[in-house]
C-alpha positions as CSV (number, residue, x, y, z in Angstrom):
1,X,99.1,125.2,79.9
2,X,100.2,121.7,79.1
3,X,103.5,120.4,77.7
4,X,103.7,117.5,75.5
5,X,106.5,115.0,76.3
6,X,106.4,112.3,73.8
7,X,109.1,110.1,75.3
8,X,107.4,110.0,79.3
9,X,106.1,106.8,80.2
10,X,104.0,107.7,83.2
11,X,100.4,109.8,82.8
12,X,99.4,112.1,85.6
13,X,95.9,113.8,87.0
14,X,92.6,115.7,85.8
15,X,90.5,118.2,87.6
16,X,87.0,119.7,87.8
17,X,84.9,122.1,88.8
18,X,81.3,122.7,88.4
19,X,78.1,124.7,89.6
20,X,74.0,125.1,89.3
21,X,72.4,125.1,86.3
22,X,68.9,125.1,85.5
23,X,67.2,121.4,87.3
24,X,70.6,120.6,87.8
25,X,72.7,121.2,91.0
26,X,76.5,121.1,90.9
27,X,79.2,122.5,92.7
28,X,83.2,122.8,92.1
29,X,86.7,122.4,93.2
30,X,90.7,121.8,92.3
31,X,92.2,119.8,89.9
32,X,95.4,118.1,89.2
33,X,97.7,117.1,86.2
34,X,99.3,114.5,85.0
35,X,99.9,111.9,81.7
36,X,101.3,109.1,80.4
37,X,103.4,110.3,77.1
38,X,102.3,113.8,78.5
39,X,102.9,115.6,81.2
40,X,101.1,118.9,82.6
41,X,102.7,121.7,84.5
42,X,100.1,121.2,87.4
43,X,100.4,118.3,90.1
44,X,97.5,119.8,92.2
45,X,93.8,120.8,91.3
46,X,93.8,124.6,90.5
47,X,90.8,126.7,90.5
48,X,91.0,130.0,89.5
49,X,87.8,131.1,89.1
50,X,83.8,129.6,91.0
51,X,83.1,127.4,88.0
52,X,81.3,127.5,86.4
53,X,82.8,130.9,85.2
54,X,81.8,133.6,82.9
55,X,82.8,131.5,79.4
56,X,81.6,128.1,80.8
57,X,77.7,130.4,81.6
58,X,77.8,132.0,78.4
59,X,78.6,127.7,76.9
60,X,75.8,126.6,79.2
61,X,73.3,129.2,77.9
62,X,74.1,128.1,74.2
63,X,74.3,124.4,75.0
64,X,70.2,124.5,77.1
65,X,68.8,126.3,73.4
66,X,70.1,124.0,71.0
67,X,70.9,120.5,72.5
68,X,68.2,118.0,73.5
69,X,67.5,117.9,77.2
70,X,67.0,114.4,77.2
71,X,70.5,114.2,78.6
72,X,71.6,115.3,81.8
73,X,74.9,116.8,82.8
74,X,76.4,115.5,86.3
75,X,77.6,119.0,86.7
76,X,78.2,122.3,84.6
77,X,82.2,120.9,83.6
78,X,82.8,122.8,80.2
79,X,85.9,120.9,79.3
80,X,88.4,122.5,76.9
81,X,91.6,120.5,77.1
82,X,93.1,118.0,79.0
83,X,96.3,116.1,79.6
84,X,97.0,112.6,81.1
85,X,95.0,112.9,84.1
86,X,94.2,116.2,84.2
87,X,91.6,118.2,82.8
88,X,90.9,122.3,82.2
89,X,87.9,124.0,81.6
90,X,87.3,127.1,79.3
91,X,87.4,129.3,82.2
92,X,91.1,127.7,83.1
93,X,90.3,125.6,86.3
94,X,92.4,122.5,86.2
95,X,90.4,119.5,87.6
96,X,92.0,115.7,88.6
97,X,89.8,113.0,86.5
98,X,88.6,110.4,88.4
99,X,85.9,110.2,85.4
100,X,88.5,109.3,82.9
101,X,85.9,110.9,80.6
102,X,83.4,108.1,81.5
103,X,86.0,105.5,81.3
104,X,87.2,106.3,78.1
105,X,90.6,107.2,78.2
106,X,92.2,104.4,79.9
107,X,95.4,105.8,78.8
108,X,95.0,108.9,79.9
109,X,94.0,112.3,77.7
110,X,95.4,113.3,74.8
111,X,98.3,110.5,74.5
112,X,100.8,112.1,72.6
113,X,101.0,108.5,70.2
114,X,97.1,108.4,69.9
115,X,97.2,111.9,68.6
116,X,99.7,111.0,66.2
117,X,98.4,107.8,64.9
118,X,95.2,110.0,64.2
119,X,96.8,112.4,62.5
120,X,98.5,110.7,60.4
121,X,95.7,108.4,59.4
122,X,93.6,111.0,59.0
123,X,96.4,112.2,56.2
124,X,96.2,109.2,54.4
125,X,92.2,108.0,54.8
126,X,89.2,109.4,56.6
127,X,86.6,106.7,55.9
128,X,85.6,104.2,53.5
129,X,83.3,101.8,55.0
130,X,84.3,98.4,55.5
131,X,81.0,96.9,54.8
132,X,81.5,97.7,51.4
133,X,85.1,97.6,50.8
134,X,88.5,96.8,52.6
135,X,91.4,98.9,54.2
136,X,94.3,97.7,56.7
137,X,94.0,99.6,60.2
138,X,90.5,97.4,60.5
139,X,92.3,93.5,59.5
140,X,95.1,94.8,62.2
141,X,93.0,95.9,65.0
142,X,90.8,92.8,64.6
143,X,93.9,90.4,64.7
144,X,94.3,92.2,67.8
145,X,91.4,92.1,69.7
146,X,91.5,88.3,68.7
147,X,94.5,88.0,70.7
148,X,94.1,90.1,73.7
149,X,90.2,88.7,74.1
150,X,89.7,86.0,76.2
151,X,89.8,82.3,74.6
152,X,91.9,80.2,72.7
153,X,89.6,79.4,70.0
154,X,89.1,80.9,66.8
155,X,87.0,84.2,66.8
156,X,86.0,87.1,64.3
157,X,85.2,90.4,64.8
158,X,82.0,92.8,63.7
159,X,82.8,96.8,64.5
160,X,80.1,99.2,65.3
161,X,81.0,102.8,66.5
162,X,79.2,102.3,70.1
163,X,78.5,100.1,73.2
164,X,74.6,99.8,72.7
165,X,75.8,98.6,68.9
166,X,78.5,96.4,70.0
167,X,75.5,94.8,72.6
168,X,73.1,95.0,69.6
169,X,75.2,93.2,67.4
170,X,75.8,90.4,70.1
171,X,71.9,90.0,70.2
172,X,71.2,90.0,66.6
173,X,74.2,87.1,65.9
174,X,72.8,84.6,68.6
175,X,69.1,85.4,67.8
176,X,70.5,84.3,63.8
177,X,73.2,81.3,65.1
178,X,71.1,80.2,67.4
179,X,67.1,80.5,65.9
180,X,66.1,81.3,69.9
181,X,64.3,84.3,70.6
182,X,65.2,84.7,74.5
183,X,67.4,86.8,76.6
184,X,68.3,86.8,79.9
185,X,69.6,89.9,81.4
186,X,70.4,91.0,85.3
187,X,68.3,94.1,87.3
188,X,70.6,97.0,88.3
189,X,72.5,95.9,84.6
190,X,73.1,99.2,81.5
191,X,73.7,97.8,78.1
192,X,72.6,100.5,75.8
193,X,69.7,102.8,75.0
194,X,68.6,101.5,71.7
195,X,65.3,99.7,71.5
196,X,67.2,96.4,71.9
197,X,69.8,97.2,74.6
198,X,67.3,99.3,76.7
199,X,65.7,95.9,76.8
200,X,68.6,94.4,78.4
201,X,69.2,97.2,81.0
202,X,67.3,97.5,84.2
203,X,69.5,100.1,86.1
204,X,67.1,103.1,86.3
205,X,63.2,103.7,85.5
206,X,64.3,107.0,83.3
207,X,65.6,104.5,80.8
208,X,63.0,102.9,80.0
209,X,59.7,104.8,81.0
210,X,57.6,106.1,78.2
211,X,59.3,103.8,75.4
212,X,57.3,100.4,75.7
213,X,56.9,98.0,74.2
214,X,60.7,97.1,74.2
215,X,61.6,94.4,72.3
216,X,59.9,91.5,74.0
217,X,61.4,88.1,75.5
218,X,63.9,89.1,78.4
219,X,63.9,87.9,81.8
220,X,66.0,90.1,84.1
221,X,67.3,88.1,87.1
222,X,69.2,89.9,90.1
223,X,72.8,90.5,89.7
224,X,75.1,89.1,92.6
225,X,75.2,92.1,94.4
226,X,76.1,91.0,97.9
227,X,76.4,94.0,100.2
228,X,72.5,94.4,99.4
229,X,71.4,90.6,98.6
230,X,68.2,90.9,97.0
231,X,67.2,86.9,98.8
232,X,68.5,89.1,101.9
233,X,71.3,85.9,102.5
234,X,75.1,86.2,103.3
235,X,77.6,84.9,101.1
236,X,79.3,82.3,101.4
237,X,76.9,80.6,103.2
238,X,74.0,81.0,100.9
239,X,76.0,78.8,98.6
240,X,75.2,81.0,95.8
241,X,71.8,80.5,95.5
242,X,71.5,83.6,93.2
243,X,72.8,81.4,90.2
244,X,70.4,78.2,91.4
245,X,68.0,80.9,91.6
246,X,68.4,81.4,87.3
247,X,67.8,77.6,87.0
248,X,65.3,76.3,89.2
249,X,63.1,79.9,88.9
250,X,63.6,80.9,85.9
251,X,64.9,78.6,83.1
252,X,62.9,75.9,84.6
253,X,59.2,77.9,85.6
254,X,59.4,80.5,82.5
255,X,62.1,80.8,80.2
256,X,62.5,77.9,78.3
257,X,66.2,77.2,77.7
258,X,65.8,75.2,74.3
259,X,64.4,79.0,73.6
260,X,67.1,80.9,75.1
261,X,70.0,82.3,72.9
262,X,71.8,84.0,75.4
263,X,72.8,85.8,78.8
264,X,74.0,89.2,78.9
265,X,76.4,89.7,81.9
266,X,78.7,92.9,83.1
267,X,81.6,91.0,85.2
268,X,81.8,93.9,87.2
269,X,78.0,96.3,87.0
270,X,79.1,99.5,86.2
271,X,76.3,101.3,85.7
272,X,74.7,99.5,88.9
273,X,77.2,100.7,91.3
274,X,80.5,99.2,90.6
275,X,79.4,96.2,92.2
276,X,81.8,93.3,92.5
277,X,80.6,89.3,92.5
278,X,81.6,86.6,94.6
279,X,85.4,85.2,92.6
280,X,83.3,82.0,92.2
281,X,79.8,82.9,90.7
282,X,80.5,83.1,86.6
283,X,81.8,79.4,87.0
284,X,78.5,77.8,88.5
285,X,76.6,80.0,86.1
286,X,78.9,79.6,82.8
287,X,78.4,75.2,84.0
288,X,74.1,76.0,83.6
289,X,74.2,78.3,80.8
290,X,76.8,75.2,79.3
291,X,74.5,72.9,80.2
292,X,71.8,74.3,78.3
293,X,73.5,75.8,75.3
294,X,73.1,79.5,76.1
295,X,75.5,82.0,75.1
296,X,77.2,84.3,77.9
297,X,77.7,87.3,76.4
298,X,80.2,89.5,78.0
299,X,79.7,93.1,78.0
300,X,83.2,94.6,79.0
301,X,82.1,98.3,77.6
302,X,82.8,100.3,81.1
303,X,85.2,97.5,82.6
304,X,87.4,96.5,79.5
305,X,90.6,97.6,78.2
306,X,93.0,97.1,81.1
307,X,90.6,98.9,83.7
308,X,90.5,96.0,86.3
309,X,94.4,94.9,85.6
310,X,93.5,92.6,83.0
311,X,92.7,92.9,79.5
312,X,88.6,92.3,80.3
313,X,87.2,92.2,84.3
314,X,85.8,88.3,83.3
315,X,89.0,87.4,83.4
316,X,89.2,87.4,87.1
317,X,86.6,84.9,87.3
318,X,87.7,81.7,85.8
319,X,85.2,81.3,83.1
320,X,85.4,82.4,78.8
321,X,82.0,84.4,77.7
322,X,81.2,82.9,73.6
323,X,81.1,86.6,72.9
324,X,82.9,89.8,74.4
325,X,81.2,93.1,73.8
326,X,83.8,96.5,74.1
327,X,84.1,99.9,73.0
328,X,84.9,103.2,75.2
329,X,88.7,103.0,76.1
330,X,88.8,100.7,72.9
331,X,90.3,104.0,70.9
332,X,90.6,106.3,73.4
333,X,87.3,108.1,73.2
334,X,86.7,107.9,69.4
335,X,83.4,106.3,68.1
336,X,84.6,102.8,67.5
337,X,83.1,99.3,69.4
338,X,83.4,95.8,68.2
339,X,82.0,92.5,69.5
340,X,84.2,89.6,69.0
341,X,83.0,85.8,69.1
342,X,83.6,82.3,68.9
343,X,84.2,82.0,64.7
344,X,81.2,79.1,64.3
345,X,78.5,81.7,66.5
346,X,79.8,84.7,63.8
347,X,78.2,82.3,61.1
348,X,75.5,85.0,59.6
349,X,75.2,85.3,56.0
350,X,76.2,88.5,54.1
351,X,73.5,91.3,54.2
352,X,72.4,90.2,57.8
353,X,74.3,93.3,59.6
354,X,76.1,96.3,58.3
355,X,76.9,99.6,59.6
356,X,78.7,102.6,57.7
357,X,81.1,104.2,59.9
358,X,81.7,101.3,62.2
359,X,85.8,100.6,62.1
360,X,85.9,103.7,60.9
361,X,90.2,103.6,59.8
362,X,90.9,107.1,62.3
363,X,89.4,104.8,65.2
364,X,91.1,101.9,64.4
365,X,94.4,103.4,64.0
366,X,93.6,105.0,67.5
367,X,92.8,101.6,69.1
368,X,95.9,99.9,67.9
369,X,98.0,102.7,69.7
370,X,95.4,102.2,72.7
371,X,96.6,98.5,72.5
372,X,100.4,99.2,71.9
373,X,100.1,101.6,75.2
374,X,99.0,99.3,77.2
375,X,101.3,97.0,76.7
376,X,104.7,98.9,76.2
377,X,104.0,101.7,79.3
378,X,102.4,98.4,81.8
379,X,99.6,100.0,82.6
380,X,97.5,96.6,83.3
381,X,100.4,96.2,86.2
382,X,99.8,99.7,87.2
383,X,96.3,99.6,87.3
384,X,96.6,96.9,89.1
385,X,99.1,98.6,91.6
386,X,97.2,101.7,91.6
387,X,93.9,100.1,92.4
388,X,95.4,98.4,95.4
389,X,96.7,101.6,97.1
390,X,93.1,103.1,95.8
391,X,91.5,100.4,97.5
392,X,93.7,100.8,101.1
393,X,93.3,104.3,101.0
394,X,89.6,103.8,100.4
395,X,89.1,101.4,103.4
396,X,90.9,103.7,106.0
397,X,88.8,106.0,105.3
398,X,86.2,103.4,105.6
399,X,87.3,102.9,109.4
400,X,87.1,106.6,110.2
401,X,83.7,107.7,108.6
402,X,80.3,105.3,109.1
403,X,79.4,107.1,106.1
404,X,81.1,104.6,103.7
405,X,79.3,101.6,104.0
406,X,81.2,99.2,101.2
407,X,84.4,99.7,99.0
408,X,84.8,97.4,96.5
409,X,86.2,96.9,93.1
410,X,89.3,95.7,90.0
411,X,92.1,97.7,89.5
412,X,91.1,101.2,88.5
413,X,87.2,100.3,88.6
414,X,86.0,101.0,92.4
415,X,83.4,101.9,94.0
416,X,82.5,103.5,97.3
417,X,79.1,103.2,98.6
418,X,77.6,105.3,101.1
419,X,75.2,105.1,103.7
420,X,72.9,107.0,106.3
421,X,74.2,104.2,108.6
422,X,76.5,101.2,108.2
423,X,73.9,98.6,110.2
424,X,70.6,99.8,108.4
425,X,72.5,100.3,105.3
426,X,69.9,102.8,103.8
427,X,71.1,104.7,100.8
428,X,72.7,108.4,101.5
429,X,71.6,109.2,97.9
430,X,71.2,113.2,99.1
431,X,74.9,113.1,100.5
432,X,76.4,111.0,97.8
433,X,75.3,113.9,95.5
434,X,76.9,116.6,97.9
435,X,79.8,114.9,98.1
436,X,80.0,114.6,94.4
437,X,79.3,118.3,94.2
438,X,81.6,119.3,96.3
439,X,84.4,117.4,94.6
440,X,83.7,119.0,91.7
441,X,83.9,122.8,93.0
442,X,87.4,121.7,94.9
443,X,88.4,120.1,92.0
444,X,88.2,116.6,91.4
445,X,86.2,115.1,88.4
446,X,84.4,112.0,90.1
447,X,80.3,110.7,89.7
448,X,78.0,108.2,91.3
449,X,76.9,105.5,90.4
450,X,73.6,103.0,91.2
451,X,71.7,104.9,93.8
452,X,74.3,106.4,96.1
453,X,77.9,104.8,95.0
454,X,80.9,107.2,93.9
455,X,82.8,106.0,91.3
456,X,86.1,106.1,91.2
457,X,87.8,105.2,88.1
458,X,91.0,107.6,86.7
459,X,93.1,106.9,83.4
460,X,95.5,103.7,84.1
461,X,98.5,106.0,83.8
462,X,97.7,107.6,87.6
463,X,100.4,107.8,90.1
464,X,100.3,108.0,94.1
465,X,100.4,111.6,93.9
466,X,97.8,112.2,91.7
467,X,95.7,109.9,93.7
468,X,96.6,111.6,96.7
469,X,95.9,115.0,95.3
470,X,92.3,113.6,94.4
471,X,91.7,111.8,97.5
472,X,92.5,114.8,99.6
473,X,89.6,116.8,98.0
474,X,87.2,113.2,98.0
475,X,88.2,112.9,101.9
476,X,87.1,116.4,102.9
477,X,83.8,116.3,101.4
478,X,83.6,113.0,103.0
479,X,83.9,114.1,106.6
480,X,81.7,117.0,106.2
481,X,78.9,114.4,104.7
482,X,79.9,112.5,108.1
483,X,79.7,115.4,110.5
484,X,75.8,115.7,108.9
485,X,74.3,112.7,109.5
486,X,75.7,112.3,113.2
């Protein structure tokens, strides 16, 4: 049961629990509860039942007959409410969230001033689409994101109800601005799953195989991922050669850059494992793709909206992308995504890109109270205070089990990457999944991410003791993953 408390400024945690379910093994543990605006009668994961339990098998059964299987569940979580940080299944296991529903609900679940700005929006105005006619919440949201995007230049706004739009968007407005047909993109990168995005993305072969030809003309280059250096170098004394690397290899062997529109770039990979650049990389590369007149188009879908402590993870690295890409947290897990650019690159004529429900008026009446929520409850500060206790706790652990090769990440998005040993640093992709799976049966909500990284990513409103609660159940599975491969 959860109790509502309009007035509370701090949000709280989320459990999980999960099991085996046809190809798919899972397992399950305790969750926790807390919210910003909200708070739960739980502080501590609660399972009452093995999940998944009888109602979430009976859900599971339904869900394999009628819902494609070309999606594929981390583990059998059937979610039915949740609160701040906390979230309960149908079976009434109560599960921390370290998921933050895939990093959608920056603010937590359920905000109690989200909920109301969608009701009463939903009162006055469902949808009329804004590529035919005009309504308000849409003109104050994109003031908005004008302001709290990086750059002091004039920008505009195009709103799409998903990332892979957003990202599609982006590639269609340079391709028109700029009359160049070529992308660049990193390996290890996610952008979206449409036949455009998919073209960016180069994180897994499932993505992709069976759906050539993509759209042709982009050159992946590796992302700066320096744990596992793909030219095998150490930073800093390889004096980033991964950025020369674009220019001397690439731009200047195969890719002209007078035919080049734009680079796609995640500040922080998401997708890829959480993986965290060098502070100075984006300013050498923003100085080449300058140099050239290429675009750097920021995709901030997974990392945006106050995640990293700042508004958008690129601003940790000194530079301003031409165009920022963002949806997710945007309106707290509604279908709403925009990509906002420098005004003279948003210079397509009328006709050349529509949508129907994108900036949808319930959406953008959800995002402003996203925005407002940030900004009146501090949560940028306490991600940022969060994520620093996150990462201390993450690194004594680090000390006590070889398991965890690297920790690294912004504010609320970390990641913690494990190994069969810390010199070879092969991948424990096996024990990465147990230790998710275990999580989930003891009752924390986390996943993985790249091949064998646990991501680590809860609503902005978590306190210590939701943290703690979560970590408690992460450490344990931890250790026993240790004690295995000794």
């Amino acid at each position: 049961m959860f109790v509502s408390i309009s007035f509370l400024k701090m949000a709280y945690v989320v459990l999980v629990a999960y099991e085996t379910h046809g190809h798919n093994a899972f397992t399950i543990r305790t969750p926790i509860v807390v919210t910003s605006g909200a708070i739960s009668l739980t502080t501590k994961p609660k399972i009452v039942v093995t999940p998944p339990g009888p109602k979430a098998r009976e859900l599971l059964g339904k869900d394999s007959d009628v819902l494609s299987h070309s999606v594929v569940r981390w583990y059998p979580l059937v979610v039915e409410s949740g609160s701040g940080c906390i979230v309960k299944d149908v079976d009434g296991n109560e599960y921390v969230d370290f998921n933050s529903g895939l990093v959608c609900l920056n603010v937590g679940h359920s905000h109690p001033r989200v909920v109301k700005a969608i009701k009463d929006q939903a009162e006055k105005l469902i949808h009329y689409s804004w590529t035919d006619f005009y309504y308000k919440p849409i003109i104050d949201l994109g003031e908005q994101l004008t302001k709290i995007t990086p750059g002091a230049f004039s920008k505009k706004v195009f709103f799409a109800n998903s990332g892979a739009e957003a990202n599609e968007a982006a590639m269609k407005m340079v391709r028109w601005h700029s009359r160049r047909p070529l992308f660049l993109a990193y390996t290890g990168s996610f952008h979206g799953r449409t036949f455009a995005t998919m073209s960016l993305t180069a994180s897994k072969p499932i993505q992709r195989r069976h759906f050539f030809p993509l759209v042709p003309e982009v050159a992946h280059v590796p992302y700066p991922y320096c744990y596992r250096c793909p030219f095998r170098l150490t930073y800093p004394e390889c004096n980033l050669w991964c950025v020369d690397f674009i220019d001397e290899e690439v731009l200047q062997k195969y890719a002209p850059p007078e035919d080049t529109a734009a680079m796609f770039i995640e500040a922080i990979q998401g997708e890829g494992g959480c993986v965290v650049p060098p502070e100075d990389y984006f300013q050498r590369l923003k100085r080449i793709l300058d140099k050239y007149g290429i675009f750097m188009v920021d995709d901030e879908i997974q990392s945006g909206m106050g995640r990293t402590g700042k508004w958008f993870a690129v601003e940790h690295f000194g530079v301003t992308p031409d165009i920022v890409t963002t949806a997710k947290a945007l309106a707290s897990g509604l279908p709403l995504s925009a990509a906002i650019a420098k005004e003279e690159i948003m210079d397509w004529e009328g006709g050349s890109h529509a949508n129907t429900f994108g900036g949808n008026p319930v959406a953008c009446s959800a995002a402003l109270q996203v925005i407002d929520i940030i900004k009146d409850e501090k949560l940028l500060e306490n991600a940022t205070r969060q994520g620093a206790y996150l990462m201390k706790r993450l690194k004594e652990m680090q000390q006590k089990y070889p398991v965890i090769g690297d920790v690294r990440g912004k504010g609320l998005m970390i990641g913690v990457e494990l190994v069969k040993d810390p010199e070879t640093k092969a991948p424990a992709i096996d024990e990465t999944l147990d230790v998710m799976n275990k999580c989930f049966k003891r009752g924390l909500a986390i996943i993985t991410a790249g091949r064998s990284t646990m991501r680590v990513a809860p609503p902005l409103t978590v306190t210590h003791e939701i943290i703690d609660a979560g970590l408690e159940v992460f450490e344990s599975a931890v250790k026993e993953a240790a004690e295995q491969l000794k």
